[in-house]
BABA-270819 format. One record per atom (N, C-alpha, C, O): z, x, y; residue in one letter. Coordinates in steps of 0.05 Angstrom, whole numbers, padded with zeros to 5 digits, always signed. Each point is the difference from the previous one (the first is absolute). Layout:
N
ZXYa...
This chain:
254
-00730+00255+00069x+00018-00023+00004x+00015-00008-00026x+00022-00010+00002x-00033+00015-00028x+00014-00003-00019x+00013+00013-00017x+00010-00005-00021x-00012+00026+00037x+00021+00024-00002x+00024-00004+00012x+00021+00003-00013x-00022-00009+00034x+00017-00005+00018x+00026-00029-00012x+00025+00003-00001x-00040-00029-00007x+00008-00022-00007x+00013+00011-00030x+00023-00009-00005x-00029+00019-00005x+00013+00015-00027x+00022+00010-00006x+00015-00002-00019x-00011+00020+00052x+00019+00025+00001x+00020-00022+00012x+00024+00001-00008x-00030-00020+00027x+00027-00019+00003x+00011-00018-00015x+00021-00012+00006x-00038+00007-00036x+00016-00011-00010x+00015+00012-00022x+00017-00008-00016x-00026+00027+00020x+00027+00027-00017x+00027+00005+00014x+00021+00006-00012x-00023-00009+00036x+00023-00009+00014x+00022-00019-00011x+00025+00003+00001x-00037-00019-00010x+00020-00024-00015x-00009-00013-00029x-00011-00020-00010x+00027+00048+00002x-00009-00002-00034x+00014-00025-00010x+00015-00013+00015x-00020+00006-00038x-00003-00033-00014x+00038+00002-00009x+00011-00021-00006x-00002+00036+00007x+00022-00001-00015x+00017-00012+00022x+00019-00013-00008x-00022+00016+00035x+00018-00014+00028x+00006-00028-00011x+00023-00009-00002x-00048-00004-00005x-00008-00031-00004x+00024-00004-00028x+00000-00022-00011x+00016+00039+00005x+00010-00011-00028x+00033+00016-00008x+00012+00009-00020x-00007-00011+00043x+00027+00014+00013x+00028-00014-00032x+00011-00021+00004x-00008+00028-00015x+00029-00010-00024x+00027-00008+00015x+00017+00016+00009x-00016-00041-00009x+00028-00007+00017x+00010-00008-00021x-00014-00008-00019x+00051+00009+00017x+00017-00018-00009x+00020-00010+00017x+00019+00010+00011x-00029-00031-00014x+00026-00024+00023x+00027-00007-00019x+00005+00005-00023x+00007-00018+00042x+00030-00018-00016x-00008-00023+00010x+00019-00016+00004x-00046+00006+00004x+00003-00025+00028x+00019-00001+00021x+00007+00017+00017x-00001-00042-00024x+00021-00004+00027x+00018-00012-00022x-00005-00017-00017x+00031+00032+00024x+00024-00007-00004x+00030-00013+00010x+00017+00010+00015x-00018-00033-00026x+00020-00008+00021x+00032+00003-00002x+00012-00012-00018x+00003+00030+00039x+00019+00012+00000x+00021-00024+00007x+00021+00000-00012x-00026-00018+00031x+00021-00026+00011x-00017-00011+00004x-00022+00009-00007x+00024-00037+00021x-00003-00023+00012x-00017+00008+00019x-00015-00018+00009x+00011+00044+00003x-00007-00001+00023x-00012+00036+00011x-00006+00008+00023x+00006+00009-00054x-00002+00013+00001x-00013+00019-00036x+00009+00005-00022x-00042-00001+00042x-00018+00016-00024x-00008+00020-00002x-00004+00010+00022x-00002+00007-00044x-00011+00025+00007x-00022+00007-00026x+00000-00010-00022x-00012+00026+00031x-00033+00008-00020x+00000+00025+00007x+00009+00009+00021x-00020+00007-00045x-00002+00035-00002x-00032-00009-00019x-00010-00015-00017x+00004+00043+00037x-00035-00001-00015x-00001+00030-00001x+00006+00015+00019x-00014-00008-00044x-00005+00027-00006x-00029+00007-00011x-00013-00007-00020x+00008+00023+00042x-00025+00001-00003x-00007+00037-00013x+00010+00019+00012x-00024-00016-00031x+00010+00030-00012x-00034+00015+00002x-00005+00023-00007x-00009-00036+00015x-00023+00011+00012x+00015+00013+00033x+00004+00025+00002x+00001-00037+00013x+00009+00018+00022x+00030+00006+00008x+00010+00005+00023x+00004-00008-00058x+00031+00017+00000x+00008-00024+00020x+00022+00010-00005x-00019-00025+00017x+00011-00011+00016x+00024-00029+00000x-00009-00015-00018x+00025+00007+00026x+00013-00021-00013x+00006-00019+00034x+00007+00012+00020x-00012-00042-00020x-00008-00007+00012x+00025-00026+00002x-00002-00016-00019x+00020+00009+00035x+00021-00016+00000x+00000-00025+00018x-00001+00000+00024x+00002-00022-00041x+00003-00017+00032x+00026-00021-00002x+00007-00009-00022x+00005+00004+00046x+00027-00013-00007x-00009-00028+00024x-00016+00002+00018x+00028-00019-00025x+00003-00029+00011x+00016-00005+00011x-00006-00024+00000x+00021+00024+00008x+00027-00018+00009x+00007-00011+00021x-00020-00006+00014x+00047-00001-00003x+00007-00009+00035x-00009+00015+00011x-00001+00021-00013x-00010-00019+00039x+00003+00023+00016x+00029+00006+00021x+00001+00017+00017x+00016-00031-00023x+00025+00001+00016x+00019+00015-00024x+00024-00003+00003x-00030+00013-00019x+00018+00010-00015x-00012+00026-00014x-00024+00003-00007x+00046+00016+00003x-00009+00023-00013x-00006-00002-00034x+00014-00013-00016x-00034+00027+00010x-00018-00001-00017x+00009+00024-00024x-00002+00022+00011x+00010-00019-00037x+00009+00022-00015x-00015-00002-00022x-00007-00023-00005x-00002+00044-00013x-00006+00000-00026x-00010+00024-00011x-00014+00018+00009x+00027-00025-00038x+00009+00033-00017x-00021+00002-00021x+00007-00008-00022x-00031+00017+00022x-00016+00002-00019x+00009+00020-00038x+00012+00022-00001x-00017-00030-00010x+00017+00012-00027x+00017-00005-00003x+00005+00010-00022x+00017-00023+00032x+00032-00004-00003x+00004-00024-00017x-00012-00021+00004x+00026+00024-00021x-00001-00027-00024x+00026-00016+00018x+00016+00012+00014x-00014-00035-00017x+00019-00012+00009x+00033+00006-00007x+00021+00001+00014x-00026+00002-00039x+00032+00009-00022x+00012+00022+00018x+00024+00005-00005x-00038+00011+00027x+00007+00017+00006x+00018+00003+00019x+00007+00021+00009x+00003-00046-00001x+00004+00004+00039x-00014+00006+00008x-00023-00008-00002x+00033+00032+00021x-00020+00001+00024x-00017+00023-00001x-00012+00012+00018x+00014-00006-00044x-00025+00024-00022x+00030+00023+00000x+00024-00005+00002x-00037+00028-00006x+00011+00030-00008x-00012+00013+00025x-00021-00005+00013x+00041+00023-00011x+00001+00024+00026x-00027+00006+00004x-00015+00004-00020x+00003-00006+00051x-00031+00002+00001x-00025-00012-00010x-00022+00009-00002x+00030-00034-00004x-00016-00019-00006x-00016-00005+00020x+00007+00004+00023x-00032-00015-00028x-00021-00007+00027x+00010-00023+00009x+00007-00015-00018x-00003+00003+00055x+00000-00014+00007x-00023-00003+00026x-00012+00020+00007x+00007-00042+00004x-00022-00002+00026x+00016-00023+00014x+00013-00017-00012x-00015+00018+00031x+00012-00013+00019x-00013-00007+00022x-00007+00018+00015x+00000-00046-00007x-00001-00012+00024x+00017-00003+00011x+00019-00011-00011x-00016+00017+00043x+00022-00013+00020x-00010+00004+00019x-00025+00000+00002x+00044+00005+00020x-00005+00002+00029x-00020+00019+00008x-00019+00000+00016x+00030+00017-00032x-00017+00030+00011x-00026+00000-00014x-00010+00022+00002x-00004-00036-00014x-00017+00006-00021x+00006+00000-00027x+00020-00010-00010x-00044+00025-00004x+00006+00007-00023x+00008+00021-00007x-00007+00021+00011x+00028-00021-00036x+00012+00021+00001x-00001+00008-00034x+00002-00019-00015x-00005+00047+00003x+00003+00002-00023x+00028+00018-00007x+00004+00022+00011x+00011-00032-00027x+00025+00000-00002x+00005+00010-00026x-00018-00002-00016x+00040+00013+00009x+00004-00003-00027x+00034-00004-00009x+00016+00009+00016x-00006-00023-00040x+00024-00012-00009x+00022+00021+00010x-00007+00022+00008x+00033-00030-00010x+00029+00015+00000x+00005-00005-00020x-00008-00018-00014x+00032+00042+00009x+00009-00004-00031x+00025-00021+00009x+00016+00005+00018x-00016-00024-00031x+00011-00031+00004x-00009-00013+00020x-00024-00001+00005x+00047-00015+00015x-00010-00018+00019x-00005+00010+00019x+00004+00025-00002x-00017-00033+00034x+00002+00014+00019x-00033-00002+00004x-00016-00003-00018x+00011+00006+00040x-00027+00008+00024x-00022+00028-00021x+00007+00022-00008x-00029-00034+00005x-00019+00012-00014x-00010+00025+00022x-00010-00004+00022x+00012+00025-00032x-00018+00029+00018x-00015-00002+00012x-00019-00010-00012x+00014+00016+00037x-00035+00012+00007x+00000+00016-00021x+00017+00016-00009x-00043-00023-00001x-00022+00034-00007x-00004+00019+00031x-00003-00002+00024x+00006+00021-00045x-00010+00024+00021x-00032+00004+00009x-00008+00016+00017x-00006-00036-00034x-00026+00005+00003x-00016-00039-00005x+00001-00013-00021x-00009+00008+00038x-00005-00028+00002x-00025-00003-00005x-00018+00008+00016x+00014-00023-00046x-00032+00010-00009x-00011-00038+00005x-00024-00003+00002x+00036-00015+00000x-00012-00021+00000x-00014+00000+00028x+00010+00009+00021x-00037-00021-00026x-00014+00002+00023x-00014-00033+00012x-00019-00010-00011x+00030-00001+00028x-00007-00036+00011x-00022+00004+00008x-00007+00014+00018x-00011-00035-00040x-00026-00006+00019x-00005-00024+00016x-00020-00007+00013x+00041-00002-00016x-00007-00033+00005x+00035-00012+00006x+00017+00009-00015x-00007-00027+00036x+00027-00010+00001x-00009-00025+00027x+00000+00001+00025x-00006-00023-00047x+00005-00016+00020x+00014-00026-00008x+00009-00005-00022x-00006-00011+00043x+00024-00019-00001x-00019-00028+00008x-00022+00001+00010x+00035-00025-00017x-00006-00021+00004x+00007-00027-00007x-00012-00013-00018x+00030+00005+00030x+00014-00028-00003x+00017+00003-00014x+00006-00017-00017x+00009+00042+00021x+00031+00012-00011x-00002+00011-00024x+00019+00004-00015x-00052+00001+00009x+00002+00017-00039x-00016+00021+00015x-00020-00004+00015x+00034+00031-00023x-00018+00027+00002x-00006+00004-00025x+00013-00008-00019x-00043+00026+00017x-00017+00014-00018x-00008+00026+00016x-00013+00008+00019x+00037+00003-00046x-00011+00030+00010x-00010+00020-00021x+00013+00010-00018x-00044-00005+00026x-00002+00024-00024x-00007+00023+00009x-00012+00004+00021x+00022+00015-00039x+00002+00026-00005x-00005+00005-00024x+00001-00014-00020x-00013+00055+00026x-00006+00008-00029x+00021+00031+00002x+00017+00009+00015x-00030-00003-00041x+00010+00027-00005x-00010+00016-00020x-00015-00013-00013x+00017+00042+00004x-00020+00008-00029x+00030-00008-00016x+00024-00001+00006x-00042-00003-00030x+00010-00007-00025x+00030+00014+00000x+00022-00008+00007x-00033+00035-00017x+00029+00018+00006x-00008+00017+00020x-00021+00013+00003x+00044-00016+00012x+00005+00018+00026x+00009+00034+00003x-00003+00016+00018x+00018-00015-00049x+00006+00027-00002x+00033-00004+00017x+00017+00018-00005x-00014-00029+00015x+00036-00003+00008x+00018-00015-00021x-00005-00023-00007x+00024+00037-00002x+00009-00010-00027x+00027-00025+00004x+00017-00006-00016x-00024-00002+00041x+00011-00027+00017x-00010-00019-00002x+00010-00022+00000x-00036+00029-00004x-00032-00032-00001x-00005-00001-00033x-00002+00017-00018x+00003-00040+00018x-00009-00013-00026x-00032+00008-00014x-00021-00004+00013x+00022+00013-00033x-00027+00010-00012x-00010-00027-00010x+00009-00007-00022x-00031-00015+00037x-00018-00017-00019x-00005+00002-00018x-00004+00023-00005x+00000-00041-00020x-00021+00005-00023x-00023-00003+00011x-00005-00007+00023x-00016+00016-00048x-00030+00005+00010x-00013-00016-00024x-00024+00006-00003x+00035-00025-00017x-00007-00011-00011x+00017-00029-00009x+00022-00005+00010x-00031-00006-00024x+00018-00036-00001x+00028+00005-00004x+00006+00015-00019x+00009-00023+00030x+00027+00009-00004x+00019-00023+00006x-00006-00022+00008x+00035+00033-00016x+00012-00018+00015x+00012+00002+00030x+00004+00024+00003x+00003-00037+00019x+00017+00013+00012x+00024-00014+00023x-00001-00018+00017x+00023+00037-00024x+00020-00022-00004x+00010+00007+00043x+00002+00022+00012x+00001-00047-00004x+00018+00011+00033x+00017-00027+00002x+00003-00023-00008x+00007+00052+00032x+00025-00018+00009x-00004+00002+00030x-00015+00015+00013x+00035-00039-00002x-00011-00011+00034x+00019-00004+00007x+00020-00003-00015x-00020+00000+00040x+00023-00006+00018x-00019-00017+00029x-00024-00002+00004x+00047-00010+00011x-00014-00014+00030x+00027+00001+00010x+00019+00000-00016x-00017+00002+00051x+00019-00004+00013x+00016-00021+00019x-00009-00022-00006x+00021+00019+00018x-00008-00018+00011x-00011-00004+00027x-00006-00021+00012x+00003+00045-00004x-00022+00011+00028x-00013+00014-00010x-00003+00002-00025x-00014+00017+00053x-00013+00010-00014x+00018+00035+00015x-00011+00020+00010x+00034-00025-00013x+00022+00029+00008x-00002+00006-00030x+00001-00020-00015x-00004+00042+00006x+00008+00002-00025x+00033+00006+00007x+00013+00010+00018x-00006-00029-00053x+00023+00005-00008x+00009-00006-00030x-00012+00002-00021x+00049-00015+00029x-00004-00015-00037x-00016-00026-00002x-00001-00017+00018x-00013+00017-00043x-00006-00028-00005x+00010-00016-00012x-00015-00016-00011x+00041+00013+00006x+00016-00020-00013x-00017-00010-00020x-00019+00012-00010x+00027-00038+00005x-00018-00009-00032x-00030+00002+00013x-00004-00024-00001x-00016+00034+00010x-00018-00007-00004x-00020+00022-00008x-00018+00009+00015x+00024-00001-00043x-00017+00017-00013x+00004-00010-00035x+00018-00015-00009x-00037+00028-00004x-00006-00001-00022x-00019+00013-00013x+00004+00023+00007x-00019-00022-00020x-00018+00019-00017x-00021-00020-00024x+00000-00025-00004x-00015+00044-00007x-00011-00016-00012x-00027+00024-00015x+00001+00024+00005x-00022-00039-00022x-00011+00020-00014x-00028-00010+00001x-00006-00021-00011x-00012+00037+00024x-00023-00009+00009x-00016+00011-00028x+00012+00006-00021x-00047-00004+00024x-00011+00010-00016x-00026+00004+00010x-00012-00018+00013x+00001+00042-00018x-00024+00017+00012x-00020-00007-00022x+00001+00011-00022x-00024-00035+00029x-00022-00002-00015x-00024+00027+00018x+00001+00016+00019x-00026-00027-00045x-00018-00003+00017x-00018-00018+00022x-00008-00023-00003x+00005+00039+00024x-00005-00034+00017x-00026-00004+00000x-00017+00017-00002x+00014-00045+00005x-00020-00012+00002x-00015+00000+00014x-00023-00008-00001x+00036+00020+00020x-00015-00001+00028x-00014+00029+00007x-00014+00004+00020x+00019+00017-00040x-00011+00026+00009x-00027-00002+00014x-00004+00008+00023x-00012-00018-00036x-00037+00001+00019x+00000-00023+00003x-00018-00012-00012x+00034-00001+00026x-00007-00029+00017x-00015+00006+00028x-00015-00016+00011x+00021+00041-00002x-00021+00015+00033x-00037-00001-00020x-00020+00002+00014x+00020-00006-00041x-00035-00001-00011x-00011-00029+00018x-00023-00003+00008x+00042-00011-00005x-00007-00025+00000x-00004-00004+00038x-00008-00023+00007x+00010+00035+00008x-00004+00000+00021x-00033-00004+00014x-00014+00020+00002x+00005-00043+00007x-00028-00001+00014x-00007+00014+00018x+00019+00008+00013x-00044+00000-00004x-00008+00004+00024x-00023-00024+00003x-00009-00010-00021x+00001+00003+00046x-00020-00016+00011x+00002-00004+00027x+00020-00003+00014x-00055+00002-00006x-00029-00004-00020x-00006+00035-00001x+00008+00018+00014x-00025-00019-00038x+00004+00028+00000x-00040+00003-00007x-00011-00011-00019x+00001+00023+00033x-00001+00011+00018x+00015-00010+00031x+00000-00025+00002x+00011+00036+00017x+00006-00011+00015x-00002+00015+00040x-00001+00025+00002x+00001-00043+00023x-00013+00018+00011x+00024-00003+00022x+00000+00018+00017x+00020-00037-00015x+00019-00006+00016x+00023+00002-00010x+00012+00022-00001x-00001-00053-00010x+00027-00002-00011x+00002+00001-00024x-00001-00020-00014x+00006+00047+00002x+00013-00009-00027x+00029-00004-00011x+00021+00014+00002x-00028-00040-00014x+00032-00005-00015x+00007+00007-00024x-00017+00000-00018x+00041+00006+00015x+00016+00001-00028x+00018-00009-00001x+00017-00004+00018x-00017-00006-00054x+00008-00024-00005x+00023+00016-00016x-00004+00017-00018x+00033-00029+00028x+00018+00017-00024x+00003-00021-00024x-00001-00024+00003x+00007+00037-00027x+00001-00017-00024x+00026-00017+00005x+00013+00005+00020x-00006-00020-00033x+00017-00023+00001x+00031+00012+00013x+00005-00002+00024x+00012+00014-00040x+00033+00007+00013x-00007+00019+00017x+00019-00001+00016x-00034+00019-00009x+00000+00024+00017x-00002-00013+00036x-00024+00000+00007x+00037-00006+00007x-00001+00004+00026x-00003+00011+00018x-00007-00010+00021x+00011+00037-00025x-00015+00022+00022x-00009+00020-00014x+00001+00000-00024x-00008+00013+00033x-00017+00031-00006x-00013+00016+00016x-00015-00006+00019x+00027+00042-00031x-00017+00016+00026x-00025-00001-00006x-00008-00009-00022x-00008+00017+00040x-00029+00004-00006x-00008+00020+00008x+00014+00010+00018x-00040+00007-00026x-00014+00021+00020x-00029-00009-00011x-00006-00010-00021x-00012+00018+00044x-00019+00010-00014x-00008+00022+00009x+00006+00012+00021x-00034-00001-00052x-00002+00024+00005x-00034-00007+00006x-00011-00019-00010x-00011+00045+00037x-00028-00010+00000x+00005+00014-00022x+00021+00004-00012x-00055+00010+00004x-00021+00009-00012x+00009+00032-00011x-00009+00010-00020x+00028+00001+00038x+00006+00020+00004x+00027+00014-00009x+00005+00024-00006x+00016-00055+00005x+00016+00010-00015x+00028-00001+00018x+00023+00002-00007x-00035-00006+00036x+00018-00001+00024x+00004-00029+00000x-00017-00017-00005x+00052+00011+00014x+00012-00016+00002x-00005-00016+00031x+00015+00008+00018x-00032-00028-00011x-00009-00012+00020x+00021-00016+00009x+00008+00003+00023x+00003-00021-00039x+00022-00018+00007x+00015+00000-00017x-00002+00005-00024x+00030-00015+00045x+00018+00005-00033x+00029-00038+00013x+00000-00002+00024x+00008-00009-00031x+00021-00019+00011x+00008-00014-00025x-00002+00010-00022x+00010-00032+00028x+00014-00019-00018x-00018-00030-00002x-00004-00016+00018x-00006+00015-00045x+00002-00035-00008x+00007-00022-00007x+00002+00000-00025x+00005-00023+00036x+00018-00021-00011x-00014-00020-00010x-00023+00005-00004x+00034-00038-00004x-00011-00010-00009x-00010-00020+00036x-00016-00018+00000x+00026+00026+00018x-00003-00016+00021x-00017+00011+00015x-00013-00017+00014x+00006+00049-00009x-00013+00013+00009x-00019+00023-00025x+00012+00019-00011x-00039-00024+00007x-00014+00005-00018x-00019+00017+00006x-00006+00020-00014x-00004-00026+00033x-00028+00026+00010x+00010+00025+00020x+00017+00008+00015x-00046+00002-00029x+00001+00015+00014x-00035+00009+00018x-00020+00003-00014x+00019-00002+00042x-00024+00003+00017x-00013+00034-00011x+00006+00023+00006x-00021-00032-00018x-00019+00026-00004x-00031-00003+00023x-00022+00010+00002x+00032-00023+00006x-00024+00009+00029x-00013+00019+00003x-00022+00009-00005x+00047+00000+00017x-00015+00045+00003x+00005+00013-00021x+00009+00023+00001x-00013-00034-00022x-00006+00026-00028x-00030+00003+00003x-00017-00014+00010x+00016+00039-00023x-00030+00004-00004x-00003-00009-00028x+00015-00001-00019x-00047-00007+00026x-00002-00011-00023x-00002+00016-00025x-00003+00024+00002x+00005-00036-00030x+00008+00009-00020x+00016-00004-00025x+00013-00021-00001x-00013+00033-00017x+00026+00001-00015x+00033+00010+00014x+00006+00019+00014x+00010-00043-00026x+00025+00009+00007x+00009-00015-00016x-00008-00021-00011x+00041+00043+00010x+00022-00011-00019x+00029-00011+00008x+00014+00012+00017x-00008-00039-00031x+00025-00007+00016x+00018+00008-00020x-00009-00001-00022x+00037+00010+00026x+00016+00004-00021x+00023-00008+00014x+00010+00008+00022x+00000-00033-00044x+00028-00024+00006x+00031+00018-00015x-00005+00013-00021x+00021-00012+00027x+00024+00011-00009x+00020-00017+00006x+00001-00009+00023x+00019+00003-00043x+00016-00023+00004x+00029+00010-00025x+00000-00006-00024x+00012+00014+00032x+00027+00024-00015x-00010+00018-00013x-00006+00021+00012x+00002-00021-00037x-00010+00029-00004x-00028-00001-00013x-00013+00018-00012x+00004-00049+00019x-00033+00002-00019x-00016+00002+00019x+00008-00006+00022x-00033+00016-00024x-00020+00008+00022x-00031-00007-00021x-00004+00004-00024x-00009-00014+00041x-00024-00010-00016x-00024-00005+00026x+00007-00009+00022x-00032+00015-00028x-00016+00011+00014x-00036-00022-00001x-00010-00007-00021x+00003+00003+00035x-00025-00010-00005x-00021+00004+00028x+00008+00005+00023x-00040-00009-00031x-00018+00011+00020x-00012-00030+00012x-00003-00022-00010x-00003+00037+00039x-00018-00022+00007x-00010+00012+00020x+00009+00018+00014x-00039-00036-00014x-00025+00016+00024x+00004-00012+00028x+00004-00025+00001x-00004+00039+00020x-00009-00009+00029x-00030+00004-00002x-00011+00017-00014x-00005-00040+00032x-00021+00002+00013x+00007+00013+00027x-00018+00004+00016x
């Protein structure tokens, strides 16, 4: 048996728990419109979330300094509208930003509520399409430019764009998933978890004794347990994931 309990926690070596993000926070683009980039270089990944109306289309140019217009030929653009999301890239002068030929932003999340959408999406760092903007992987600066429409048809946006120059710390928040409870632990029914303070949902799984994934759904701060009834009893592992940090802790069934 303690062979067994050993070999699963080699499964989830210590380094998951300490994932290196650099954020910009949240940046505010208008009155009514924000956006945050989290670069996480433990899993190459870059992680976007935008705020705004949901009646109106959504634009923004990662790397593009403002001085620029509307950047240089093939500049990265992403685009919210009707159709979704779209990754785009500049024209040389004015005019309607490209499809990419290859659409690497990927939505995990787009919801709406009382006329402000939050939508996030990720993508790897660099994509290898020389259309997508290469992240830094360390404190940097970084400068974008935005646009909104006045639907959500894409089109022109008359005055309502501008730019601006964010900045990629380290965040604070990288192992804020350490801080996550379980209780009562030992436990033979309902166990809860407790997410740390800003985190509102999270996937979960757990794994038994064995290494096999028994359950796997989502945690919020409104819905917390989970019925381990029919587990056998034992050691098991729950592991919380919440953008790109993942952090893991044990608890016994009777």
């Amino acid at each position: 048996m303690k062979t067994i309990i050993y070999s699963i926690l080699l499964l989830f070596p210590c380094s998951i728990l300490y994932a290196q993000t650099y954020t910009t926070g949240v940046v505010n683009l208008d009155t009514d419109y924000t956006a945050r980039f989290d670069v996480n270089t433990s899993t190459n990944k870059v992680t976007m979330t935008l705020i705004g109306p949901d009646n109106r289309w959504l634009g923004i140019g990662p790397g593009i300094s403002t001085g620029l217009g509307m950047g240089n030929l093939g500049d990265d653009a992403v685009v919210y509208n009707s159709t979704g999301l779209e990754d785009r890239n500049m024209p040389s002068g004015t005019g309607m930003p490209n499809l990419d030929s290859s659409q690497d932003w990927s939505v995990s999340s787009n919801t709406t509520n009382a006329g402000v959408r939050t939508l996030i999406a990720t993508r790897d760092i660099n994509t290898g399409d020389s259309n997508d903007y290469v992240f830094p992987s360390s404190a940097s600066s970084l400068p974008i430019l935005w646009a909104k429409g006045s639907s959500l048809s894409f089109g022109y946006h008359g005055s309502n764009k501008s730019g601006t120059v964010a900045n990629l710390t380290l965040s604070q928040d990288t192992n804020i998933l350490n801080e996550f409870k379980l209780y009562p632990n030992p436990v033979t029914s309902l166990l809860k978890i407790e997410l740390p303070g800003p985190i509102q949902k999270a996937n979960i799984e757990v794994y038994n004794s064995l290494g096999k994934i028994i359950y796997s759904g989502e945690v919020t701060k409104l819905m917390s347990s989970v019925d381990v009834t029919r587990f056998n009893s034992g050691l098991h592992l729950v592991k919380l994931t919440y953008l790109e940090s993942t952090n893991t802790k044990r608890f016994v069934k009777y």
